[in-house]
N, C-alpha and C positions, 0 to 999 in steps of 0.2 A: 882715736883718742876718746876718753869718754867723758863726758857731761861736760864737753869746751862750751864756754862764754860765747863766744860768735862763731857762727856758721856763715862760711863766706861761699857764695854761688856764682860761677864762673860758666857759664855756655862756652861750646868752642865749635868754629866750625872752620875747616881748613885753613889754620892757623899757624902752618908750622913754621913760618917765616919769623913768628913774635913771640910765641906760646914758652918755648924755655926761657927766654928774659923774663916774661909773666911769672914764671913758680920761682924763676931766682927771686923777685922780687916780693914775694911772698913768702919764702922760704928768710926772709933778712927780715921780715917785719918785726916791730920791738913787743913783742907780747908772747907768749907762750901758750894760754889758755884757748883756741880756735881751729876751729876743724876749716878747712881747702875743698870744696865739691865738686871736681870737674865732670862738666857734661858735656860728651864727645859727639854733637849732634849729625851722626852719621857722615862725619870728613871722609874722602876720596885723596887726600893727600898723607904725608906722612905724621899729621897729627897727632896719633894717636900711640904709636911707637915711642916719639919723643917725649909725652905725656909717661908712659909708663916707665922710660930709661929715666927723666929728669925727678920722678916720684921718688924711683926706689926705694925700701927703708926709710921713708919719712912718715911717721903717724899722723899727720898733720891733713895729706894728705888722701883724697880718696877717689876714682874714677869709673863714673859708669857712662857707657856706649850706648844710643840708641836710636834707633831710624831718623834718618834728616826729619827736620819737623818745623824749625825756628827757634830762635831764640827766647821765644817766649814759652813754651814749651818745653824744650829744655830745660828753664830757670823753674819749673810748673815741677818737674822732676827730683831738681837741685832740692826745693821747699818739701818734697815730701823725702829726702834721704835726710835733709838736714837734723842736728839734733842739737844745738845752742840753743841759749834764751835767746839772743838777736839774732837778725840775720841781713847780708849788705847784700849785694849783687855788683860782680865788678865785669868787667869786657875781658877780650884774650888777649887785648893789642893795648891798654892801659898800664898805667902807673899809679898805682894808691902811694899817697908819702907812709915814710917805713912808720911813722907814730901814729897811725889813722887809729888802730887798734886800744892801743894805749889812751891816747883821747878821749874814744869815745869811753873807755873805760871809765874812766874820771868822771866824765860827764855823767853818765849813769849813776857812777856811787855817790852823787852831786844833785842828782834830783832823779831817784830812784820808780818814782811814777810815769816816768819820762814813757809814752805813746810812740815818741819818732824823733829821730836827729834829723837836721838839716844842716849839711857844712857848705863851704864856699867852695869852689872849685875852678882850676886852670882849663879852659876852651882852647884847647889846641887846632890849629888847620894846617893840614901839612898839603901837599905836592911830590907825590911820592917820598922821598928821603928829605925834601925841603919843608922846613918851616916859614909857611905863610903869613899865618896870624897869630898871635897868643892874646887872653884876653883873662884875667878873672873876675869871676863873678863871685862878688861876697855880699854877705850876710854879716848883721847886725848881729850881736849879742842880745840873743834877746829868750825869754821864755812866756809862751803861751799859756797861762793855765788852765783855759777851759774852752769846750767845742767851739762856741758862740764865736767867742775873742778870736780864734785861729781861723776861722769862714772868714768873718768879716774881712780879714787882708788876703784870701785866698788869692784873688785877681793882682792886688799888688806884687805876693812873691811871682806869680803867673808871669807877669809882667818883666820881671828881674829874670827870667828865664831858670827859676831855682825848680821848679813844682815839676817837670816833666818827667825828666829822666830819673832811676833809678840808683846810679853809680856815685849820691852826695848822699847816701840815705841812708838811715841802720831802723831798721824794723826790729817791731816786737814778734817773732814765733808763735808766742800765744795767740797775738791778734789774726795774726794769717790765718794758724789752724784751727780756732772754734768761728771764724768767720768767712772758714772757707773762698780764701780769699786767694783767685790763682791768675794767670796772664791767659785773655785771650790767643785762638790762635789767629791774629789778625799780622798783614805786613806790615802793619804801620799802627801808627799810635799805642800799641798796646801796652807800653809800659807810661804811658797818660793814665788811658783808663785802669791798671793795674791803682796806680797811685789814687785817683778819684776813689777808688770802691775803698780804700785804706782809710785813707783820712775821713771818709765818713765815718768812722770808728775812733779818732782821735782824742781826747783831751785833753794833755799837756803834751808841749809840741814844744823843745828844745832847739834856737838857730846857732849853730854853731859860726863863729866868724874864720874859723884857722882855716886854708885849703890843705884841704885832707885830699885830694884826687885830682889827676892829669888826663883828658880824656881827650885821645887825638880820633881828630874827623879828617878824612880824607878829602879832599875841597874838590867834587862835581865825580865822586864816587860812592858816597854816602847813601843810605838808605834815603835820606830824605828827599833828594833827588832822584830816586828811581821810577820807572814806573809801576805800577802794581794795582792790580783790578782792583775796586774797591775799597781805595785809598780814602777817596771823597767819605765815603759814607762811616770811615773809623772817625774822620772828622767832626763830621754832624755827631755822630755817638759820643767822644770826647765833649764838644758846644750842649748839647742836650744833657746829658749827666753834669757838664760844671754847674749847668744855671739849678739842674735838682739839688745839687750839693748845698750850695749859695743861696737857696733857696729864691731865684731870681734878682738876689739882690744886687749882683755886678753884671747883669747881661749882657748890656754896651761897652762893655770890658772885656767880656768873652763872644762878642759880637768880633770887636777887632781884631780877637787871635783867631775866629772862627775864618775870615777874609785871607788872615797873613796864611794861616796853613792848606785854603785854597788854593792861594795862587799859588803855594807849591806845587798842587796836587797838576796844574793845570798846567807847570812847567814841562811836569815828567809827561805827562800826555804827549807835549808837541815835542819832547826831546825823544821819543819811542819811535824807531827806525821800522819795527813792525806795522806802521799803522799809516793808513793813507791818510793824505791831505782831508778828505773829503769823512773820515772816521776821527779824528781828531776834533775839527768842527764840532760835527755830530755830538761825541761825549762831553767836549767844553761846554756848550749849548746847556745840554742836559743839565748840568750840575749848576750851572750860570740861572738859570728857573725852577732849581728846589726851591721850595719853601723858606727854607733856612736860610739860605742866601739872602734871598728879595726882603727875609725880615733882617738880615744882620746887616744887609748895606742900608737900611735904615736907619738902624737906634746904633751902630757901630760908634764905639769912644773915639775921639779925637785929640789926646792927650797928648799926640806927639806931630814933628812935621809930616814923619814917612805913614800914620795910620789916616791919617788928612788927605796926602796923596790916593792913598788904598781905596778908602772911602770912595773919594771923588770919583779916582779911576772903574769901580764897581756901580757908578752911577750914571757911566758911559753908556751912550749904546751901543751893543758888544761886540759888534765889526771893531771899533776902535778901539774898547778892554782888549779883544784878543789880539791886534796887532800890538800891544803894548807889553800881555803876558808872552809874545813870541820874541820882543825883541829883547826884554827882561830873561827868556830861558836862554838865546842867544849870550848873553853876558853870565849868567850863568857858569858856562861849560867854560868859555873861552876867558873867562876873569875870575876865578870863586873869590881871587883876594877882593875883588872890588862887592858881590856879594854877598860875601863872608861880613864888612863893616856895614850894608845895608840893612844886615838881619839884627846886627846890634843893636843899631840903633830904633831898630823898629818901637 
C-alpha cells in the first residue's frame, strides 16, 4: 500500500497458536488507509507459513523473516520498513478494538501537532484458556501542550501503569526517524527505555480515555517473571534515565517503581531451577548493595499501603528481605491471581 496513515508493527515469534486470529482481526479493523508489518523473528514453529497463507493478496499487509533476536529488535526492523506518518506496535497474541485506527484518526485531525497518543487499555490475565483477572486501566481526557506540563505528571501516568508499555501508544515516524530512536537489545524493560528516549522528544501529548487495546499476560509465564541475566541492570537504566528525563524532579516516585521492579527481578532469580541455592543468595546480595538500591530504599514514595510495605521490607536486613522475596515468588507461581491484584494495587 502506498503512503498509508499508520504503520502498524507486530513482532512474532512462534505464534502459530494465535497469529491467524491476529491478522483476522487486523484484517476487520474499521480504516483502510494502514500498512500491517509482520516480523517473523526467526519462529521454529509453523509461524510463518500461516502468516504468508493468512496474508495472501492482502496489500495491507507485508512480511519479513529474520534471525531470532527479540522482540525488540524485531520491532527495530518493523520501524525501519515502515512507511506511515504514525506508527503503533501491537503483540501476536493481542486484540486492538476494530476502531483503534479510526480514533486515532480523529484524534490527530483534532489536534494535528499531536507528539503521542495515550489510550486506556484492558489488562487481561489468563491461565492458559482461563481468564483470571481483567482489569482497565484508563486515562483522563486530557491534552498536554507543552514538554514541561507532560514531565511534571511523568511519575503520576508511571504510576497508573500507562507509560511503560508500547501497545496503548501511536507514535510519530518523524520523531523516531530524525531521532533515531530504536529498542534496545535488552530482555527486559526495553520497551521502558524505548518510550523514555521518546518522550524526551515530546510536546503535545494527547490522553486518550476510550480502550483501544486487550493485552493478555499469561499469569507466572510472562516475560516479567522470567529469569534473564541482566534484568537488574535494565532496571537501574530504566530508574536512572526517568530521573534524567524528570529532571530529578519525581525520584521518590521512581525510587518506588525502581524497588517494585526489583523485587521482580529477584523473584525470577529464586524461581531459576538452573541456579543453586548458594548462587541465588550470591546475585540477590549483589543487587540488594547497588548503589541504586541503598539510595532508593531511602527517599522511595510511600503513597500507597503496598509501596510502605516495599519500603520497609527493603529496610530489612536481608536474610529477612530475602525470606520474604522467596515466599512472595512462592505465591507468585502457585497464585498469579492473587499477584496479579497485588501489582495493581501497588
Amino acid at each position: 500500500m502506498s503512503h498509508p496513515i499508520f504503520s502498524i508493527i507486530v513482532p512474532v515469534y512462534n505464534a502459530e497458536d494465535t497469529i491467524v486470529h491476529t491478522i483476522e482481526v487486523l484484517k476487520n479493523l474499521a480504516f483502510e488507509e494502514y500498512e500491517v508489518i509482520l516480523v517473523n523473528d526467526g519462529s521454529t514453529d509453523k509461524t510463518e507459513q500461516l502468516i504468508q497463507s493468512a496474508i495472501q493478496g492482502d496489500s495491507h499487509f507485508q512480511l519479513f523473516t529474520t534471525e531470532n533476536q527479540g522482540p525488540g529488535l524485531a520491532r527495530n526492523e518493523g520501524i525501519k520498513q515502515s512507511t506511515g506518518k504514525y506508527v503503533l506496535f501491537f503483540d501476536a497474541d493481542d486484540e486492538p478494538v476494530k476502531e483503534i485506527l479510526a480514533d486515532y484518526q480523529q484524534l490527530f485531525e483534532q489536534y494535528p501537532e499531536a507528539d503521542l497518543l495515550i489510550s486506556s487499555f484492558t489488562f487481561r490475565t489468563l491461565s492458559g484458556e482461563e481468564i483470571i483477572s481483567e482489569k482497565d486501566y484508563l486515562v483522563p481526557e486530557y491534552q498536554y501542550t507543552n514538554h514541561e506540563q507532560f514531565v511534571d505528571d511523568m511519575y503520576q501516568l508511571m504510576n497508573q501503569q500507562l507509560m511503560y508499555v508500547v501497545w496503548n501508544k501511536c507514535y510519530k515516524r518523524e520523531i523516531l526517524m530524525e531521532k533515531q530512536i530504536l529498542f534496545k537489545n535488552y530482555s527486559s524493560c526495553e520497551d521502558r527505555i524505548f518510550n523514555l528516549n521518546y518522550y524526551e522528544h515530546c510536546q503535545q501529548v494527547i490522553l486518550n480515555p476510550r480502550i483501544e487495546y486487550i493485552y493478555h499476560f499469561e499469569g507466572g509465564k510472562g516475560i516479567t517473571n522470567q529469569y534473564k541475566p541482566n534484568k537488574f541492570e535494565t532496571f537501574k537504566e530504566f530508574y536512572e534515565l526517568a530521573n534524567v528525563v524528570t529532571s530529578d524532579k519525581d525520584k521518590p516516585g521512581m525510587a518506588s517503581l525502581l524497588l517494585k521492579g526489583t523485587t521482580s527481578v529477584i523473584f525470577s532469580i529464586y524461581e531459576n531451577p538452573e541456579r543453586t541455592a548458594k548462587e541465588k543468595r550470591e546475585e540477590a546480595m549483589h543487587i540488594l548493595n547497588d548503589p541504586a538500591i541503598q539510595e532508593a530504599k531511602k527517599v522511595a514514595l510511600t503513597d500507597s499501603s503496598a509501596k510502605k510495605v516495599t519500603k520497609w521490607l527493603y529496610n530489612l536486613p536481608a536474610p529477612l528481605l530475602l525470606s520474604a522475596v522467596k515466599a512472595g515468588s512462592f505465591v507468585e507461581v502457585k497464585m498469579p491471581s492473587i499477584m496479579a491484584l497485588l501489582k495493581r494495587v501497588y
